[in-house]
N, C-alpha and C positions, 0 to 999 in steps of 0.2 A: 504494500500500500504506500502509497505515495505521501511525501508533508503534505502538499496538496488536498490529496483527499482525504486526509486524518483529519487535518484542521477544519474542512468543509464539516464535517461528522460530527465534529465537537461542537463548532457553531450552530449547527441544524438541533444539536440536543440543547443549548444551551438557550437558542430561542424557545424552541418547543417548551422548555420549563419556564422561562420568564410568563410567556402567552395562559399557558394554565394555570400557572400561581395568581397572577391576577385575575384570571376567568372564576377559581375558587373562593377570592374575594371577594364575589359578589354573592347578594344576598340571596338570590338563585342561581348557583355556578350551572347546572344544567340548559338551562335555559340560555346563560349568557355565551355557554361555550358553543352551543346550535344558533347563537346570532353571530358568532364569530367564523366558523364553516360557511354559513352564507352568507356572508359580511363577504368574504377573500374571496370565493365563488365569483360573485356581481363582481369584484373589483378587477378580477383575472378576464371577465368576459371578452375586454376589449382585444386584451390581446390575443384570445379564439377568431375573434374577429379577423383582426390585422394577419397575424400568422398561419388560419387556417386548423383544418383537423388536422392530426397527426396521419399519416398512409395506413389503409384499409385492415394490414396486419397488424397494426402497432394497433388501430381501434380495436380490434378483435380481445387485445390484452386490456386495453383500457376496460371492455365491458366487462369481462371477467371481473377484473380488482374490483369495478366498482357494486359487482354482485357479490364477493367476498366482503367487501367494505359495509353493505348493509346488514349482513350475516353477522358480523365484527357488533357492528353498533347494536342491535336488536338485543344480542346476547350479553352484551356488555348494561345495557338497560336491562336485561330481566337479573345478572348477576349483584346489580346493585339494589335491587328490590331485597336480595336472600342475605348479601353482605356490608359490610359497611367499606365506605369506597378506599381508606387507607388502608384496609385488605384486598378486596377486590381486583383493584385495579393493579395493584404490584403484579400479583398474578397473573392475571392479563398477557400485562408487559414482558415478564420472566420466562413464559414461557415461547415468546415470540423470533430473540436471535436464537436459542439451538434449534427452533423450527424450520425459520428459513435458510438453517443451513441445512439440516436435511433432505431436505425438499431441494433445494437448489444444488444438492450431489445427486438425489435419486432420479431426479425429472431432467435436468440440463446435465449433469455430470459437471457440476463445478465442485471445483475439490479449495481445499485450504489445505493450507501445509500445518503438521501436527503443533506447532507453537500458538498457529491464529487458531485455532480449534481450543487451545487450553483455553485461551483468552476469552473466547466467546464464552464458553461454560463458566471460566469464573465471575462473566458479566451478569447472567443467568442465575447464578449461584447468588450472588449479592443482591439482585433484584428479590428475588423470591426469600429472603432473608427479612429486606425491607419487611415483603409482606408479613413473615413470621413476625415482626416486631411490633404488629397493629393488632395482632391475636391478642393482649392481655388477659391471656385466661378465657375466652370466651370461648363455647363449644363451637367447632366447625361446621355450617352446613355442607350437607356433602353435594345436596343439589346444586349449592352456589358454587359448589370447588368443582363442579362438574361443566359449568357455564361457563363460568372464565376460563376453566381448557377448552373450549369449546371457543370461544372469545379471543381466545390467545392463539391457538388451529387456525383462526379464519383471517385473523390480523397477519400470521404468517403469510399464505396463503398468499393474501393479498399484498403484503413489502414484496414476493417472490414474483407475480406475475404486474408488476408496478417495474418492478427492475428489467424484468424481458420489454414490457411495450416501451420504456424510454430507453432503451437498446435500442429496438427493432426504427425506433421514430428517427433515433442522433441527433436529437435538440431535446436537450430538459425541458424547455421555458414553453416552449409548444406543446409539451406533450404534459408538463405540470400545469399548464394554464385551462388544459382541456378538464384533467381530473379535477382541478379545483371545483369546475363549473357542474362536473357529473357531481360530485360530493352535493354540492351548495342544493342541485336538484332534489338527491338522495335527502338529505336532511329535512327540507322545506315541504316533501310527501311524508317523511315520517312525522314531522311535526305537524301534517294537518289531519293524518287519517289515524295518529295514537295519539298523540301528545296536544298540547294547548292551541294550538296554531302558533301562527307564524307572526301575527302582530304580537300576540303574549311574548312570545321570547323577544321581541325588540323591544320591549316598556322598559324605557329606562336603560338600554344597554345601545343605545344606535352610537352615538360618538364614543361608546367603549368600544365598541367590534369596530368600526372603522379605525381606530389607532392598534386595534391589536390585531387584524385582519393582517397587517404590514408585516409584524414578528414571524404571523402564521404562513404565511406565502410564502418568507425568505425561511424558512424552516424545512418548508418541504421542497422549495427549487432548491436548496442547497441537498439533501439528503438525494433528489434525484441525480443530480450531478455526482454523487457520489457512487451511486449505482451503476452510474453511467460508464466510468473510470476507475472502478475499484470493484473486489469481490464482497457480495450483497450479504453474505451472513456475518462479518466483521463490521460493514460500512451497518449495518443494522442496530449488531451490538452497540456499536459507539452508540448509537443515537436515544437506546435506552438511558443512556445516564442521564437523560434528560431528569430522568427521575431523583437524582441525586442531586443534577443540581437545584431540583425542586427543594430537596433536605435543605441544603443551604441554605435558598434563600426564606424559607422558612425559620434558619436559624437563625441568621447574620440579619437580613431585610426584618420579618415578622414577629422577632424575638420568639417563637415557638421551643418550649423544650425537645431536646431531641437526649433520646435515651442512649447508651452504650451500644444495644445490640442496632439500632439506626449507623450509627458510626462505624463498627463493625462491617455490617453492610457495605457501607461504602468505599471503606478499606478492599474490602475483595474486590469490589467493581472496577476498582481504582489499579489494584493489582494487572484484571485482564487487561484492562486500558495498556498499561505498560507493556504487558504480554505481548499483545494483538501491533503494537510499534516494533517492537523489536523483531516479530515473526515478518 
């Protein structure tokens, strides 16, 4: 992997955590983080517009991810119905880079060499720790632990076939402008035929989502770029820390306590990071 595409990786997680952490500040993080998907959606349009669709193959992936992507979301809404979301979601995400490495050895035959393989699993390892640190004692549902692998399956799934169509396209910007605008769609049906509608999620979030629409755009053209040019189950992993640097800025920004096995956590994440560089 390239400095290049390590640093794209890092940046991409590091937005991704600034954009959430704020979207959880709000007094409906739900709500404000589906006005910020179609918030970046609308705002990418133009450039669908100017740039065009991606070539007929590259769409064929585009509909996939974005059939994975609503698999992804669905499940991820019925997982946090069973769990509470500083469990939940860790899972999720933990299970997502050894996924898309698998899959992108068994389906493409793309391989990593045995050092980026350590580093992915101890990215994995530390994420799914995180989670273990939000359990306080509480008993596991097994349904909810079943969703989020389910959640964290489909999220793979979908980085895996996200990284073939912005391959198959050779322009990020064009092929992440399109998915923005499939997402924004995806969202604005889910929010009108389960969820509150679509004016509900913008009360009160419309000049939040347009300044955080901006984090979220350069978050994911940066992570496709990384696809593009780099091998998809490392360039993945990095992008989970996003989750870590969520700890931080919970610690340092939101003065939130953060307990030992949190820190622990992100010591190992921090480990594969080093890993995944030097492999």
């Amino acid at each position: 992997m390239t400095p290049i595409v390590f640093a794209a990786a890092l940046l991409s997680a590091f937005l991704h955590a600034a954009w959430n952490a704020a979207a959880r500040s709000r007094p409906e993080p739900g709500l404000a983080l589906a006005a910020v998907v179609i918030t970046a959606g609308v705002a990418l349009l133009p450039g669908v517009l100017w740039l065009g669709l991606p070539p007929p193959r590259a769409l064929l992936w585009l509909g996939l991810g974005t059939a994975f992507n609503l698999v992804t979301m669905r499940a991820m809404m019925a997982t946090f119905r069973r769990l509470p979301f500083a469990l939940g979601y860790p899972l999720v995400r933990g299970v997502a880079p050894l996924g898309v490495t698998l899959i992108g050895w068994a389906a493409f035959g793309e391989r990593v060499t045995a050092v980026t393989f350590l580093g992915i699993v101890s990215i994995s390892l530390g994420v799914l720790l995180l989670a273990l640190s939000a359990r306080r004692g509480e008993r596991l549902d097994k349904v909810g632990i079943g969703l989020a692998m389910l959640a964290g399956l489909a999220n793979a799934l979908f980085v895996v076939t996200d990284a073939q169509g912005v391959r198959i396209a050779g322009d990020p910007i064009q092929y992440g402008c399109a998915v923005s605008v499939a997402n924004a769609i995806t969202m604005a049906l889910l929010l009108t035929v389960e969820g509150p509608g679509v004016r509900r999620a913008f009360k009160g979030n419309l000049g939040f989502s347009m300044l955080l629409c901006l984090m979220s755009n350069g978050s994911y053209l940066l992570v496709l770029y990384g696809f593009t040019h780099g091998p998809v189950g490392a360039v993945a992993a990095l992008r989970e820390l996003s989750i870590f640097f969520g700890v931080l800025i919970a610690a340092v920004g939101l003065r939130e306590p953060v307990g030992w096995l949190r820190w622990t956590a992100a010591m190992v994440a921090l480990a594969g990071v080093a890993v995944i560089r030097l492999g």
